[in-house]
Every structure is written in C-alpha cells, then in structure tokens.
C-alpha positions in Angstrom: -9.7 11.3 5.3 -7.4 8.9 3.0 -4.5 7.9 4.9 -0.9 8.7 3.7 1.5 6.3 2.0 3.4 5.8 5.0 0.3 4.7 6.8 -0.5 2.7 4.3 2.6 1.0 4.3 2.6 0.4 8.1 -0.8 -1.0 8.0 0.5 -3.4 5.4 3.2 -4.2 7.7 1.2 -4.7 10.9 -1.5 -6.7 8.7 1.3 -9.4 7.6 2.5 -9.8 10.7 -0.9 -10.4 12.4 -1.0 -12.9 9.1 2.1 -14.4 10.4 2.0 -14.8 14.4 -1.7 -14.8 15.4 -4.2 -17.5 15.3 -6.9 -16.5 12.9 -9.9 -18.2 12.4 -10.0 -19.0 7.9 -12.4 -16.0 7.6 -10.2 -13.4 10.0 -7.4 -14.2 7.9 -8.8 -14.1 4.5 -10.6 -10.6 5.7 -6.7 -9.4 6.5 -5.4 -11.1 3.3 -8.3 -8.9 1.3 -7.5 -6.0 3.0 -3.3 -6.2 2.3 -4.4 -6.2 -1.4 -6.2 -3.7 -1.2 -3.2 -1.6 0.4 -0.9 -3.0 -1.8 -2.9 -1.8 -5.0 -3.7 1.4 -3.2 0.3 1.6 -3.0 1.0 0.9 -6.3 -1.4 3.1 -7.4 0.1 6.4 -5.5 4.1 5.2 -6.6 2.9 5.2 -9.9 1.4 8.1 -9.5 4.8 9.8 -7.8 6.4 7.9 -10.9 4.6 10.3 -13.3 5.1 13.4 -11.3 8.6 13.3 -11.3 9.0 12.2 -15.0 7.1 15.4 -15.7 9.0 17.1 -13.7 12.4 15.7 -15.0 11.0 16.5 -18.7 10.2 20.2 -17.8 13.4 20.7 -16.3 15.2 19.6 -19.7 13.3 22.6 -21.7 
C-alpha cells in the first residue's frame, strides 16, 4: 500500500535528521540521501498532482 503524503513527508523528515545527527557509514548515508529523493520527487509529484485538481476544479466552478 503507497503511503500518504503526510507519511511521506514525515519520513523525509526523520530521514534528514538521521542525515544530520547519526554516524553513518558513506554507504548508510548515501542509501538515506537516495531514498529522500526519491520522497521528495514522490512529493512533488502528488502536489502537482493536487495542483491540477484544484485548477480543474477552480475552472469548473467559473462555468
């Protein structure tokens, strides 16, 4: 099951912060660093998304 955007987003959170305190080995942290884009792209993508939805939605309203 595809996780939300809010999950998303709080993975992206707790994936930084690991990024930021903990001592990672150059391969744990460039696993993490792959898997933030990935979010982040992931995020984008469903915004965007959203972004159409409602601009749709705004135009249909105006008819």
């Amino acid at each position: 099951m595809a996780l939300a955007l809010e999950d998303k987003l709080k993975r992206l959170e707790e994936t930084v912060k690991t990024l930021e305190v903990e001592d990672l080995t150059l391969e744990e942290a460039l696993k993490l660093y792959e898997e933030g884009l990935k979010l982040v792209k992931t995020c984008e993508e469903i915004l965007k998304s959203a972004r159409q939805r409602v601009e749709i939605l705004s135009w249909e309203g105006e008819i």
